[in-house]
Structures are given as C-alpha cells and as structure tokens.
N, C-alpha and C positions, 0 to 999 in steps of 0.2 A: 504494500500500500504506500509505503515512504516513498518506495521508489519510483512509480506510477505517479506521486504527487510532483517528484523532483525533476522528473521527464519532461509534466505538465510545464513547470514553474519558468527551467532553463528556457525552453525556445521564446517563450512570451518575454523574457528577461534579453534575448539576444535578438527579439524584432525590436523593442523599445531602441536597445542601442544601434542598430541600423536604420532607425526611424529620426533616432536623434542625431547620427551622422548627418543623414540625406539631409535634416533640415537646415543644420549648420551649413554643408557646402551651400546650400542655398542661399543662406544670411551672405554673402561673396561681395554679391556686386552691391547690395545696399549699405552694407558696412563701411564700403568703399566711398561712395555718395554720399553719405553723412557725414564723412570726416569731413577737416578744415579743408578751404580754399587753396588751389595752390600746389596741389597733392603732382607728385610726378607718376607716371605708372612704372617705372624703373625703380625710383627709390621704396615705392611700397609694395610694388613685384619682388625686389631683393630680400627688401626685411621680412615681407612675409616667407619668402622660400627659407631662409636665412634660422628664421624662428618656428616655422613649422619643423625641419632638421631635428635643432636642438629639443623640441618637445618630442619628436620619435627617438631619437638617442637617448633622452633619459628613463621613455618606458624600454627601449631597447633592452639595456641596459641594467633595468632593476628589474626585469623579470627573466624566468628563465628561459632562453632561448637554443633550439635545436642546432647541435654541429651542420656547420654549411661546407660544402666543396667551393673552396675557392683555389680559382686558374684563372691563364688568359683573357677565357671567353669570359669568365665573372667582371673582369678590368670594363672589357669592351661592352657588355650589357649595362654597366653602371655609368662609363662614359655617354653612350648613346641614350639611356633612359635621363642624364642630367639633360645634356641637348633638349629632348625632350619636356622637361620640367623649367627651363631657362624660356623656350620658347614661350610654352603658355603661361607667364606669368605675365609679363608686360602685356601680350597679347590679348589677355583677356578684362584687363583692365583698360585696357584701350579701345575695346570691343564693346564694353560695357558703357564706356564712358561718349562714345559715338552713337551710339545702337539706344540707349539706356538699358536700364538693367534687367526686365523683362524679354526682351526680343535679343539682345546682346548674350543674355546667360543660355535661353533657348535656343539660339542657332548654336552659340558653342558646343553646349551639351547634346545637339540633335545631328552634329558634325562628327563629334568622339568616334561613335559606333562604324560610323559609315566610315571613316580614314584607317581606323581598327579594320574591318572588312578588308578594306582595298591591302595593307599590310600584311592580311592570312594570304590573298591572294598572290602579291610578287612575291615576298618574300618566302613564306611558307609552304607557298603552291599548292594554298588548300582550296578547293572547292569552295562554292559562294552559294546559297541556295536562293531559288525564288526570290525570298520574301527580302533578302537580304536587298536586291537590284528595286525590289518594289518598296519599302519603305526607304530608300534611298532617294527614288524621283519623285517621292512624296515630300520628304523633305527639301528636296532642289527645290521642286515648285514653290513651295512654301516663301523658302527664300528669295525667289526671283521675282514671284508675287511682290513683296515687303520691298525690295528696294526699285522696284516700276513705279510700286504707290508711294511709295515714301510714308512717312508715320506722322500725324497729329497730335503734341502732347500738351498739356498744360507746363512743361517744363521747356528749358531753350534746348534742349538735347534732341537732334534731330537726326534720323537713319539718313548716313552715309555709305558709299561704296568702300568706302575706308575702313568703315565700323564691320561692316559684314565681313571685310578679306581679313579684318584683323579677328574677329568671335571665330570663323573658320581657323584662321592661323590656331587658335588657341585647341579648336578641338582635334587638331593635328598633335599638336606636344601634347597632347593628355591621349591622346592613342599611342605616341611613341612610348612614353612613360610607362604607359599601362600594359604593353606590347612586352617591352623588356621585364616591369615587374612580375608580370606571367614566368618568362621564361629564368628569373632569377630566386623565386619561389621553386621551381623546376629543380634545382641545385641546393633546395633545402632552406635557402633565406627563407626566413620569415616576411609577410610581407611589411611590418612595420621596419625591421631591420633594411629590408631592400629599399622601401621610400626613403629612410632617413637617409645612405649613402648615395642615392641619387639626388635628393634634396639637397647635398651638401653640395653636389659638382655644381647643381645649378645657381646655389647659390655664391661660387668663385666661379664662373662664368657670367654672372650680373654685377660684377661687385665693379669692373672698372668700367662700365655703364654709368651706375648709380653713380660714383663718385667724380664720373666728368659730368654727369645731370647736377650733382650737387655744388661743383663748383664752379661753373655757369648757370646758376641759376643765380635771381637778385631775390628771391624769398625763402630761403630753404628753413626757416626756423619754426615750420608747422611741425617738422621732427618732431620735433621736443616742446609745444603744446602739449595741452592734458587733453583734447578732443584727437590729437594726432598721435598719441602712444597709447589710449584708447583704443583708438580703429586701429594700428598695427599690433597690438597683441590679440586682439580680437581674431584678425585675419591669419595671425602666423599661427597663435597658439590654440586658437579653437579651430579653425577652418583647416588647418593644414597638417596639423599636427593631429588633437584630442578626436577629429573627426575622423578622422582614418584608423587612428587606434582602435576605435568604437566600432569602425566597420570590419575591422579587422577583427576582433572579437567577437563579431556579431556573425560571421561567418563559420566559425571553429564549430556552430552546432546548426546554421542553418544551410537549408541547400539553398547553392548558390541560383537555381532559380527564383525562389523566394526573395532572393536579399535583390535581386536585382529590381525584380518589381516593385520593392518596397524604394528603391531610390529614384522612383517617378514622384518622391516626395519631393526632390530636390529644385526640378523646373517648377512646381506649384509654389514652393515657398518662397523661391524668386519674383515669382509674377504674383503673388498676394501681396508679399511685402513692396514691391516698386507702388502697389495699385493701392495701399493702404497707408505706407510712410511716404513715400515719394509721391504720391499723388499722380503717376504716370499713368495717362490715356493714350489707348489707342483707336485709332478712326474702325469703321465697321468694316473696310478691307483688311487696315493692319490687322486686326483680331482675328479674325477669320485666315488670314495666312499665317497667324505665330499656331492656330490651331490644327492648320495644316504640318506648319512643322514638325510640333509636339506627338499628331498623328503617325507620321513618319519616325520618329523617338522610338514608339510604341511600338510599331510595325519590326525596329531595328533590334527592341529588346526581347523579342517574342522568339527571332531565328536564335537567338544563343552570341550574339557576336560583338555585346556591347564591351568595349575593354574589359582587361583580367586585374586591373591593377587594383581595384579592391576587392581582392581574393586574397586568402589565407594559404 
C-alpha cells in the first residue's frame, strides 16, 4: 500500500517540477522587458549564460552524479553545443525584443523542433516522418503570415524581418545545444552536468562581445541597478539554471512523452504574461498566425523530434 501510495505521489511531484520549469522558461522574454532601459542583448545574453552555468555546476556538483566517458568527441560535443548556446542567447533576446515577447518567444520555440528535425536528417541520416514536413509548413506559414501583416500592438515594439531571422537564429542554437546534449547524455553526462559545461563555453564565447558592448556603450550602469540585477538573476539563475534542473529531475520518473507535452506550458506562459504584464496586442491576422505557428509546435511535438536537451 506505501508503495502504491509513493508510485502515486512521485510522478505528480515530477509533472509539478516540469510544469514549473516550462513556466519559468517562459517568464524569458518578459523578464527581459521589465528590466531597466538601456538593457544590451549581449550583456544580458552573457550574464544570463554566465549565471545559469554557475547554478548547474553547483547542483552538479552537490549531488551525486554518474561516471561519464570523457574523449575527443566529449571536447567536440561541448565545443559545438557552447556554439550552440552562444548563438541563442543574444538571438533571442533580440528576437524578442523586435518581435515582442509573445510572437518572438513562439517562433523561437516553434523553430527549435523543426532545425532539430533538419539536424537528425544531414547529420544523423535519420529519417523524417510525415508529420515532421507537415507541422513544419504549418509553422513557415505561420511565420510568413506574421511578417506580410506585420503586428499591431499597444507597445512601440513592432514585427521586423530582423526580429523573425533573429527568434529563428535562436531556435537554431537551442537545437544545436539540445542536439549535442542528447548525444552527451549518450556518454553518461548527466544532463544538468552537460548544460553546465556547455553553458560555460558559451558563456567565454560572449564575454569579449559583452565587454566591447560595454565599453562602447554611454549607459552601461543598469548592470548594477536593483531593477537590472533583478532581471539578470532572474534570467541566469531561475531560467537557465533552477529551470532545467527541475526539468531535468522531472524526467528521471516521467516519460519523456509526457514531459514534453507538458512544456506546451512554456509558449502559453509567454503569451499570457506579454498579454497581461506587457499589455501586448495583436491584430486579428497576427493572432491567428502566432496560432498557426503554435499549431505547427504541436504538430512538431507529436512526431517525437522536439530537441533532447531536456532529457535526463
């Protein structure tokens, strides 16, 4: 009977922590929008990569983790997964920051699966099914819809061509990341251990970005406001770090079809939160193409082929 009760208990206890992930990566781009004026996407692309690291290293680290095979191909999976993680930080804050945070976080995340795809395909040489090709041009349209009509918002934030190649750039480096922490999981990493060392490269990969943004820049002193070390620990230590732990523990009893469906929580808490704190509108085309895309998400998560990078 205890045992039957603990059976019950565990999985309800590891959708909570995968539910409370999905919502945090979600908190992303409005985190970002509330901070001070001024905000670079380099400087708070770095620190967030920077400080999400240091919060996977120290669960790394205090808990006990599985002997891993490390070789070569370890070196070259964590260099290419930093790439990866370098990319999409600026990128999706820039994505966000053009797009707003609603339409910017949804193409990123409605991109992921499909550049994931295209990656089993060259590289892998795996097979693509149906559904993979058909929530793929669900999503293009989507997108192509959105930037024809352009977007009407109560805020000065207006969909550019810029914003969209940049929310796509991002969901390229979150399939590369997610691509390699697959295959570094593969070799026994854990995946909070395989984030943190790819998180690190990424973050000495931004760092002499950030520091020529910062010293050409005539206002860099939102650093170190209380609103702007706020939003960067927010972003580094709950988004990137606490968030992925929780996913990462959330998985150790759920199947991974479960976990995935449950991080369709992540584009909702985005686009509640822009449409609740941000006050962001969209005209009755836009909304109906971020619907389109979101469709296409779903279609993407259904074949199996949304990234592995948070997997266990």
């Amino acid at each position: 009977m205890a045992s039957r009760c603990q059976n019950v208990v565990m999985p309800r206890r590891a959708i909570i922590a995968v539910i409370a992930a999905a919502a945090l990566f979600g908190t992303t781009g409005t985190a970002q929008a509330l901070g001070p004026d001024g905000t670079s996407v380099w400087v708070v692309g770095t620190i967030r990569i920077a400080l999400g690291a240091l919060t996977l290293w120290f669960f790394a680290l205090t808990t006990r983790q599985q002997k891993a095979t490390i070789n070569r191909r370890t070196f070259m999976l964590v260099a290419t997964g930093g790439c990866g993680a370098a990319i999409y930080q600026p990128a999706f804050f820039a994505g966000v920051e053009q797009c707003g945070v609603a339409v910017g976080t949804v193409i990123a995340l409605g991109s992921g699966p499909m550049f994931a795809g295209f990656i089993d395909r060259v590289v892998r040489k795996q097979q693509l099914g149906t559904r993979w090709y058909l929530g793929t041009a669900t999503m293009l349209i989507g997108v192509a819809v959105l930037v024809a009509t352009g977007r009407n918002t109560t805020g000065p934030t207006q969909l550019s061509v810029t914003g969209v190649l940049c929310a796509l750039a991002a969901g390229l480096g979150y399939a590369i990341y997610a691509q390699t922490t697959s295959s570094l999981i593969s070799q026994k990493l854990s995946s909070t251990t395989a984030l943190a060392l790819q998180f690190s490269v990424a973050a000495i990969i931004l760092m002499p970005f950030m520091v020529t943004d910062v010293v050409s820049s005539t206002t860099p002193n939102w650093i170190w406001s209380g609103s702007g070390a706020v939003m960067l620990l927010h972003l580094g230590v709950l988004t990137a770090g606490v968030a992925y732990v929780l996913y990462g523990w959330g998985l150790r009893t759920l199947p991974v079809s479960t976990a995935v469906s449950i991080t369709l929580v992540e584009p909702l808490t985005a686009a509640g939160a822009a449409f609740l704190v941000l006050g962001e509108r969209l005209s009755a085309t836009g909304g109906m193409a971020t619907i389109i895309v979101v469709i296409g998400l779903v279609v993407l998560t259904v074949t199996g082929r949304l990234p592995s990078a948070r997997t266990q």
